[in-house]
N, C-alpha and C positions, 0 to 999 in steps of 0.2 A: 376611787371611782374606777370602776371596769370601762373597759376600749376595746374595740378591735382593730386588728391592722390584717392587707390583705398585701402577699407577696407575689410579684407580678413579675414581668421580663421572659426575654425571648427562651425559647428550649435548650436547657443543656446547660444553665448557669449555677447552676445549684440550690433552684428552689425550697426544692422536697428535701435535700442534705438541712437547707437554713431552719424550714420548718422542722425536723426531725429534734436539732439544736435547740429548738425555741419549746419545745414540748416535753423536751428531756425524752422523748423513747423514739425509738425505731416503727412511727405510726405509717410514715409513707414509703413508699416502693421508690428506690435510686438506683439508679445504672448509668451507666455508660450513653446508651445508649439517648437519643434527646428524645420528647414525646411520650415519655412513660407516663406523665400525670395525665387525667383528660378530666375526670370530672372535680370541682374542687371541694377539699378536705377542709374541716377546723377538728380544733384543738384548744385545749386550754394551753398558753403560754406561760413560761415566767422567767424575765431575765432580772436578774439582783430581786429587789424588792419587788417589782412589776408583776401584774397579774392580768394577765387578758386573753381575746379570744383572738385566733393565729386560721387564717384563712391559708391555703395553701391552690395555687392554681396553676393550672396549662399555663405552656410558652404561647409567648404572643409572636403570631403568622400572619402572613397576609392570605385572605382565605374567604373564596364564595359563603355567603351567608346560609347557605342549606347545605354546605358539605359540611363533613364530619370537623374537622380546624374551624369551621364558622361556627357552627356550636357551641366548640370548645370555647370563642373567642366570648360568646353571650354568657356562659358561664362567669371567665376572666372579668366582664363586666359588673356581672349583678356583684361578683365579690367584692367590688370596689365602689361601687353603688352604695352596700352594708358597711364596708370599713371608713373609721372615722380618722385613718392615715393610711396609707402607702410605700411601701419598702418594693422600690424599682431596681433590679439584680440586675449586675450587669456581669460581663468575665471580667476580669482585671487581667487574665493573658493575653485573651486574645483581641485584648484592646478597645474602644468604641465604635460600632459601628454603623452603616445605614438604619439599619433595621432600629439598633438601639437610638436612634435622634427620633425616628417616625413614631414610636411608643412613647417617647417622650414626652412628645406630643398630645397621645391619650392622655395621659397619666395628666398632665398636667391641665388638659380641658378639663377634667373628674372635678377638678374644682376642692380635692380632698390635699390634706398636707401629704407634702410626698417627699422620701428621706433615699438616695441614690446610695446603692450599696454595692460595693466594690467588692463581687467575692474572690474567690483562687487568689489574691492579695498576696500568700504568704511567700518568701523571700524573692530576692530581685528581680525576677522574674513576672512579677504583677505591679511593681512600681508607676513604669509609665501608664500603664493603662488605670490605674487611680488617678493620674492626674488629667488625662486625656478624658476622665466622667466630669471633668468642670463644666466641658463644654456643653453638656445637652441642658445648662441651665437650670437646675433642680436644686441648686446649692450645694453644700460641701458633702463630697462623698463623704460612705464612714467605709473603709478599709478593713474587711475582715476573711477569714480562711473557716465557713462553714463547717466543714471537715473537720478543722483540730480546735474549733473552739477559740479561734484570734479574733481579736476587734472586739469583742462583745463589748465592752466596757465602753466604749465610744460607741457601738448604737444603743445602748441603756441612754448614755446621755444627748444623745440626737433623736429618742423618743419621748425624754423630760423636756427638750427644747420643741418639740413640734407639739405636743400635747401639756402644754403646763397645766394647766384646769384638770384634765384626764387625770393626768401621772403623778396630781399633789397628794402630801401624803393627809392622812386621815389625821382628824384632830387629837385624836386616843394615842397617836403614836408618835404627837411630837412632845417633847422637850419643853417645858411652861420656861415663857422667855418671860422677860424683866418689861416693865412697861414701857411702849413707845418702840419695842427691839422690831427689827425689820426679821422676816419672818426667814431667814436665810436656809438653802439647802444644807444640811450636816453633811460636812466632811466625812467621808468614807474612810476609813484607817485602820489594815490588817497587821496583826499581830499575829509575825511567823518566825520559828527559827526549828533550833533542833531538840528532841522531847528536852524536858526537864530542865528549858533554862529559865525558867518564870513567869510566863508568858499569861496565866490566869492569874497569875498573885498581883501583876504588875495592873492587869485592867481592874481587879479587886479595890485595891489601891486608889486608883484611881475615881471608882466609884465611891471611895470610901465604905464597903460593906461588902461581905460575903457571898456578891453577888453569884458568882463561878466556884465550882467543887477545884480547888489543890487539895498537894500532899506531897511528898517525899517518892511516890512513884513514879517515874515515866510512862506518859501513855495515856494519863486521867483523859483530857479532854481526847473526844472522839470528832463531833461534830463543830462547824462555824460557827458560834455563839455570836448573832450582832446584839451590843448593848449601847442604848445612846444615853449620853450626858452632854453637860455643857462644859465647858473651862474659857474661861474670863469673857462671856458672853457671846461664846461662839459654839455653835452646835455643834457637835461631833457624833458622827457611829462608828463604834470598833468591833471590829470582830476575832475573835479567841480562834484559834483556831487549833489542830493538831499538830504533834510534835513532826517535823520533815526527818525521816532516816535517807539513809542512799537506797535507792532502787534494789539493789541488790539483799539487800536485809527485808525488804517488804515482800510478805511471802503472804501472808493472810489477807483474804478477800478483804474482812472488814477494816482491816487500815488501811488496805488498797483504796478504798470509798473513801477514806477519811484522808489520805492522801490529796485525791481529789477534789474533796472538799475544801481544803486549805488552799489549792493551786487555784480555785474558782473564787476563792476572797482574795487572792491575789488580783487577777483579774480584772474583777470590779471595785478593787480600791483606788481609791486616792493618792494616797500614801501608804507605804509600807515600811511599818518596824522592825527589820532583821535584828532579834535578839539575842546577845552571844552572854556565854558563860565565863566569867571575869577571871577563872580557875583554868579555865583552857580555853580562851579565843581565838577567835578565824584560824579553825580548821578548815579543813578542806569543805567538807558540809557545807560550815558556815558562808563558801565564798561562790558554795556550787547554788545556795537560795539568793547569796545577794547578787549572783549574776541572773538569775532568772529574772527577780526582779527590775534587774536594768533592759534584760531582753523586751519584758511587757510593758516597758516602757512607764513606770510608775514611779512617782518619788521614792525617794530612800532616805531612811535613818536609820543609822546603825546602833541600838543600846546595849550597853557592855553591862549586863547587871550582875549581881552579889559580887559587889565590891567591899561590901562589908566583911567578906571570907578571906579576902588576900592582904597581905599585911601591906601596910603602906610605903612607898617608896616616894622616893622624890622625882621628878619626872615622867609619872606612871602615866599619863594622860598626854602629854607629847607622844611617850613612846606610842602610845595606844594610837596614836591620828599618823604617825610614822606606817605604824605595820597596817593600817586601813589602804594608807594609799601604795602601800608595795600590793597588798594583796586584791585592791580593786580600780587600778588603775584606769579602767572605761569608766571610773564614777569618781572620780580626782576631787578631792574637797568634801565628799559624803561627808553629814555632821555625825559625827561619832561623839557620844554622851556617855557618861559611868554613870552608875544608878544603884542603886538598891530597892528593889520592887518593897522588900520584907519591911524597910525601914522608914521609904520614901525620900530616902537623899536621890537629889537628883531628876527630881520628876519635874521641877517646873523648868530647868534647862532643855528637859525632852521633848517637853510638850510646846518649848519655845520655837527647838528646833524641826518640830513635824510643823506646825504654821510656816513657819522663815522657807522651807520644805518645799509647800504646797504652794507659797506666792511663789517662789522658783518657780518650778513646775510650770507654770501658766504666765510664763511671761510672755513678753510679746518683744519682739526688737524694729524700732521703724527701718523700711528699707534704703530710705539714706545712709544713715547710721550704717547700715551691714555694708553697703555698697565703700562707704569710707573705709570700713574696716579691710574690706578684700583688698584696695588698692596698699594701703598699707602693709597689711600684712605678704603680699604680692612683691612689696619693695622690699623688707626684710631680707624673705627666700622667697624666691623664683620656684617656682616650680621645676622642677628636671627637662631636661629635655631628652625624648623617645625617638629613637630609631634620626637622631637628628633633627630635631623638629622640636621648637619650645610651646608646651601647652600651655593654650591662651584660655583664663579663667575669664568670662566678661562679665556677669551677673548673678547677683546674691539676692534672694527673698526668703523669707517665711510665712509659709502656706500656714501653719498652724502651731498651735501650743499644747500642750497636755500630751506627751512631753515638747520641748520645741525643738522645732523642727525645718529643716532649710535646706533650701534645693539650690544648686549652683550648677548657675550655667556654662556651659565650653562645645568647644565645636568637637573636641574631643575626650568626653567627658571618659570614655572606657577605659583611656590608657593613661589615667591621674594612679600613680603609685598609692595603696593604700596607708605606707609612711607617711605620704602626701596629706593622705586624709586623713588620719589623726592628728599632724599638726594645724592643721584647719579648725580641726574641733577644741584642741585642746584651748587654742589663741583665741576662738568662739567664746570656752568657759570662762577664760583669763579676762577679754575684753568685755564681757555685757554680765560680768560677773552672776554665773549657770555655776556655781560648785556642785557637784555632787550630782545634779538630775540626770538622766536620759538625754541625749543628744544624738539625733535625726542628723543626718547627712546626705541628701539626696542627691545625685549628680544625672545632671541631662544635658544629652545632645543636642544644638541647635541648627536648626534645619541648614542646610545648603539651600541656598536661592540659585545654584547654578546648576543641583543634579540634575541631569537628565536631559541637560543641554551640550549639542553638538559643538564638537570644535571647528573653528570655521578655518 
């Protein structure tokens, strides 16, 4: 079913960058400068599987009804009038501000769902001002960087969540479930590594049929291939994607695309299978995709396939979970599986370990529980103490999951040693047993009640 959604927020947030992203071309005029849009734009949209119509409008002003801004502002309305949700932009640098609670406002009389987007997001620098968008009441920002194409996967799923009805899929294109089966979203599950380590043989396989062109070449698959099946009554889409070289080797436009292509199933998956070749594993390559994919935040499993090729040893599979965690130490515990795509040894430990994966992923930790743990892990080691002064850690939550993620409070959250904070994380993985996922770490300051007060 087609939707449209219209993009709103004050000048200068990166409306016309979001819409640009959402329509895949360079349709709207960006600069620097705020106020370039005035009259509003659509577009056909499509983020992952989504397909809709992408309204593009003026920043919202405060502005006499017959000036030129008051126009603009009739415009901004009728767009949201039409649209059957709302994506309200905010900066993520330059933090929340008046202007942005007073549109909030709007937005939220419109009486349409409205999804608060946290752009310029990307590194530490837009942290606090994502959390500081709780406050204008819209519900959970989604964090993303217009520009380089971050976040998208979280507002895919923050538009499946505002628009269930809109955004379900077509009957033609699910999966015949078993009778009485609850109609469940399929797991999203990329299949990436470097050319020619089996990556079509292995979803082949899977399918049981010749679904995907192999061969003995490097290079066969060009584009994202999604294919859904089910395995033990749970829907899944995987998509095939192209082989990852280093940057330096990609000289040709069209593997450039295809390149691309693969980083974008990265993106909007669930899970991701980094597949290594069992004749030469985690090479450098292999640990330059499996850190990407810890960067975007998305589960990981590691499959060591053609193992059927190297002759057997005893030990081979320790040593194998040994050199995982020398070579991927930000992702300690990743389940690492031997497999054979060709032959199917090993596939139902795979496909055990992408489920086991994806509950990770999404777990949730109560904030008692965390708070127990800081105090403990607090009594262990202490945190150092700076310039004389012992940093006081007082509070632990988690904002959210997919990956999980947790913000810890201090009065001096800048000057926690990053040491620091990897043992935090690691005792994180260790205590609420997280092997292997993405792990968030946010650290915030908490306010003085005394700045700004004289000394008497």
């Amino acid at each position: 079913m087609s939707f449209t959604i219209a993009i709103v927020g004050r000048p200068n947030v990166g409306k016309s960058t979001l819409f640009n992203r959402l329509v895949g071309a360079r349709r709207a005029l960006v600069d620097d400068q705020p106020g370039v849009t005035r009259d509003r734009r659509e577009g056909e949209g499509r983020l992952g599987d989504l397909t809709f119509k992408v309204i593009d409008t003026a920043g919202l002003e405060d502005a006499d009804r017959e000036s030129l801004s008051g126009r603009m502002q009739a415009q901004t309305a009728a767009a949201m009038a039409l649209a059957d949700a709302v994506l309200f932009l905010v900066d993520a640098r330059a933090g929340t501000t008046g202007a942005d609670r007073a549109f909030a406002d709007l937005v939220r009389k419109s009486g349409k769902p409205a999804i608060v987007v946290a752009n310029k997001s990307e590194g530490r620098a837009g942290e606090a001002g994502v959390l500081e968008s709780y406050a204008l009441g819209l519900g959970d920002p989604v964090a993303v960087s217009a520009e380089h194409g971050e976040g998208l996967a979280d507002l895919y799923g923050a538009l499946r969540t505002a628009l269930p009805e809109a955004t379900a899929e077509p009957d033609h294109d699910q999966v015949p479930a078993a009778a009485g089966e609850d109609q469940q979203k399929p797991i999203r599950i990329a299949v990436v590594g470097r050319p020619n380590t089996g990556k079509s043989t292995l979803i082949n396989r899977l399918l049981g049929e010749e679904r995907l062109l192999t061969g003995p070449e490097a290079g066969i698959t060009r584009d994202a291939i999604a294919v859904d099946l089910a395995w033990n009554d749970r829907r899944l889409r995987i998509y095939d994607t192209a082989g990852l070289r280093r940057r330096s080797r990609v000289a040709e436009k069209l593997e450039k695309l295809s390149v691309a292509d693969a980083l974008n199933a990265i993106r909007f998956a669930e899970v991701v299978i980094v597949l290594l070749d069992a004749q030469a594993p985690f090479e450098e390559q292999d640990t330059r995709i499996a850190d990407l994919v810890e960067r975007e935040g998305r589960a990981l499993v590691i499959g060591i396939n053609k193992v059927d090729l190297i002759e057997r040893q005893p030990g081979v599979r320790p040593r194998l979970r040994e050199e995982a965690d020398l070579a991927l130490p930000q992702v300690k515990g990743v389940p690492v599986v031997a497999l054979s795509a060709k032959s199917g040894e090993g596939l139902d430990r795979l496909m055990t370990a992408v489920m086991d994966a994806h509950a990770v992923w999404n777990r949730r930790v109560p904030t008692a529980a965390l708070n127990r743990f800081l105090s403990q892990a607090l009594e262990a080691h202490p945190p150092p103490a700076i310039a004389g002064r012992r940093i006081r850690l007082d509070y632990m939550t988690q904002p959210k999951s997919r990956p999980p993620t947790f913000v810890l409070f201090s009065s001096r959250a800048a000057s926690l040693p990053e040491t620091y904070r990897r043992y935090l994380v690691n005792a994180l993985r260790e205590a609420f047993a997280l092997p292997g996922t993405p792990i968030r770490l946010l650290l915030r300051a908490k306010a003085n009640p005394y700045a700004g007060r004289k000394r008497r």
